[in-house]
C-alpha positions, 0 to 999 in steps of 0.5 A: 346221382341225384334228379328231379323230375318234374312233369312238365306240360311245358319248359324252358331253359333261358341264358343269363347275361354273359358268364365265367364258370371255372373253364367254361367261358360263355360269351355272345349268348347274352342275356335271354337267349333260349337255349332249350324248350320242351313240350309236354315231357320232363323237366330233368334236373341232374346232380353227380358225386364224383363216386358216381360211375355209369352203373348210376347213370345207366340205373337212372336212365332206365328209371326216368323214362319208364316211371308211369309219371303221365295218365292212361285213359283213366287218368291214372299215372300208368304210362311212361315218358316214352309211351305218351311220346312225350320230351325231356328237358335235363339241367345239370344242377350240382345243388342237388348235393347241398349240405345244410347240416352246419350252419345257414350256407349250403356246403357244396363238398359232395357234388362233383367237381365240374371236370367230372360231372360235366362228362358224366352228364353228356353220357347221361344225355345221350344215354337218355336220348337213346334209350328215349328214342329221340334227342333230349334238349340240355341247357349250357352246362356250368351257365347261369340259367333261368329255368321255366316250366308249367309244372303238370299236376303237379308232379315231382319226384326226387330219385336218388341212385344210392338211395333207390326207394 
């Protein structure tokens, strides 16, 4: 399992016009419609392989709301999503898994495949929620999506489960 986190002062998730992806089928939503918006908090972008299990999502959870990405009093990066109160904002985004070793298109042969990674990211949403103590907003899985955000710092992190450092 893969993410970027992005501390956010604020985010949005906005639906494109109508959409065909594989089973899910988006119709009425329209173009513009705004499917989630987050205060201050994290911008989560979420990638799976289909070897991912919840070992990987449990040992991502723990680590996206206790890492000391905000300011304490001093300014230094001491205090956890949580203790600051702060939101989340998490996007399932399989191009987290792009192989560009051959050639110039990404291969996208290690994401999971969407009847895999799209049950393993409700477990990981609400895993989130309950161990953040609050809901966590999600854009629509599988649509096409304008993604904004006010990027805080800034401050990205890229975490990979089977690559802790």
């Amino acid at each position: 399992m893969r993410v970027v986190l992005q501390r956010v002062r604020e985010a949005s998730v906005v639906l494109q016009e109508d959409v065909s992806h594989g089973p899910l089928r988006l119709r009425g939503a329209g173009d513009g419609h705004i499917s989630a918006r987050i205060g201050r908090g994290l911008l989560v972008l979420a990638g799976f392989e289909e070897t991912d299990g919840d070992g990987d999502v449990d040992w991502m959870v723990g680590k996206i709301v206790r890492m000391r990405l905000f300011g304490d009093d001093a300014g230094v990066m001491n205090r956890s999503v949580q203790e600051v109160g702060g939101e989340i904002l998490a996007v399932s985004q399989f191009t987290l898994y792009a192989s560009v070793k051959k050639g110039n298109r990404p291969s996208w042969h290690r994401a999971a495949r969407g009847d895999v990674s799209q049950p393993m990211f409700q477990r990981f949403v609400a895993k989130l929620a309950q161990e953040l103590g609050k809901p966590v907003a999600t854009g629509v899985f599988g649509a096409d999506m304008h993604v904004s955000l006010v990027n805080d710092g800034p401050v990205t992190v890229f975490v990979d489960s089977r690559a802790p450092e």
